[in-house]
C-alpha positions in Angstrom: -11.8 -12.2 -22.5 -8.7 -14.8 -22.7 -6.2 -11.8 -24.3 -3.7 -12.7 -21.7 -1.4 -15.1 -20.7 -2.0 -16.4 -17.1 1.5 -18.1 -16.9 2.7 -15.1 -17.5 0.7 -13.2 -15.2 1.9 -15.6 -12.7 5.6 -15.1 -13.6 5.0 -11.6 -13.0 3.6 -12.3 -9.4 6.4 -15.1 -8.5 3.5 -17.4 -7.7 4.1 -21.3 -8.8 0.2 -22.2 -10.3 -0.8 -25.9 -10.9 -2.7 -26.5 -14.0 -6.6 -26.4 -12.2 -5.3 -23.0 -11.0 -4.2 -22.0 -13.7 -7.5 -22.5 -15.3 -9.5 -21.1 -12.5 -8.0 -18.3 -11.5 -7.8 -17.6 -15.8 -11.4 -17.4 -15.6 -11.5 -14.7 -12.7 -8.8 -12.7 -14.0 -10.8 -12.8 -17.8 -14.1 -11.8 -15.5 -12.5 -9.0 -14.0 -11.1 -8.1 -17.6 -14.4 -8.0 -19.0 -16.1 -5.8 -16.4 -12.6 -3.6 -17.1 -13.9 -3.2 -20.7 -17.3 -2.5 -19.5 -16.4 0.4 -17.7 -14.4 1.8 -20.9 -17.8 2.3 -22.1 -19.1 4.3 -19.3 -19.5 8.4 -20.7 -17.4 10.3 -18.1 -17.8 13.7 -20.2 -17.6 16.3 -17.6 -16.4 14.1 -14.7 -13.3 15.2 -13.1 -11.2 12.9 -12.6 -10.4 12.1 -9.0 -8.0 9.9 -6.5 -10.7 9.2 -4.0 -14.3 8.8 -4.6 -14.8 11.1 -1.7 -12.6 14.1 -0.4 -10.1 13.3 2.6 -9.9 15.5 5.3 -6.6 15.4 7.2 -7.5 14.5 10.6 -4.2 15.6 12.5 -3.6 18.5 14.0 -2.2 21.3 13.1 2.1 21.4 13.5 2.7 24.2 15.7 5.9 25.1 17.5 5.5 24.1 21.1 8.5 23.7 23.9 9.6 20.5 23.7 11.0 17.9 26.8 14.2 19.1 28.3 17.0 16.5 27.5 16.6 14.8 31.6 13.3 13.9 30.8 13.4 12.6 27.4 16.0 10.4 28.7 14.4 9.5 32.3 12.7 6.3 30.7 15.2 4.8 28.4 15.7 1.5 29.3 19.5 1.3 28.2 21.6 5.0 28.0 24.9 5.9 27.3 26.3 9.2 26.7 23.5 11.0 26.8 22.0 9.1 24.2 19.7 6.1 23.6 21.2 2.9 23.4 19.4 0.4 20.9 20.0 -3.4 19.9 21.9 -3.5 16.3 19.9 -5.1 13.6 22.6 -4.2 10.9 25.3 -7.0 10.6 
């Protein structure tokens, strides 16, 4: 399958390809095409389409209300304070 154009799959990308590249990774990307096609073929009649092959399960807790550190001890380990609040190094010129 060599529908495409590789330089311009690689323009796309912002990747600089020498010419034995080029023809290379052509091949692979014409492979994966092909097995693309392949699967256009598959009868999914009746399959419900899906994000994940299996379900997810949200593995956090649940969010409940709870009392939270008292302003003195959210503080207590700062390594630089001022104010009453945290100090941080600027990363923003």
């Amino acid at each position: 399958m060599s529908d495409f154009n590789i330089q311009y799959v690689a323009k796309l990308a912002r990747i600089d390809l020498a010419p034995e590249e080029e023809r290379r990774l052509g091949a692979q990307l014409g492979n994966i095409l092909g097995y693309v096609a392949k699967l256009k073929e598959v009868d999914v009649t009746g399959v419900e389409p899906t994000a994940h092959p299996f379900p997810l399960v949200n593995v956090t807790r649940p969010d409940e209300p709870a009392e939270s550190l008292s302003h003195e001890e959210a503080m207590r380990n700062a390594p630089s304070k001022a104010g009453g609040l945290f100090m941080v190094p600027k990363i923003v010129e």
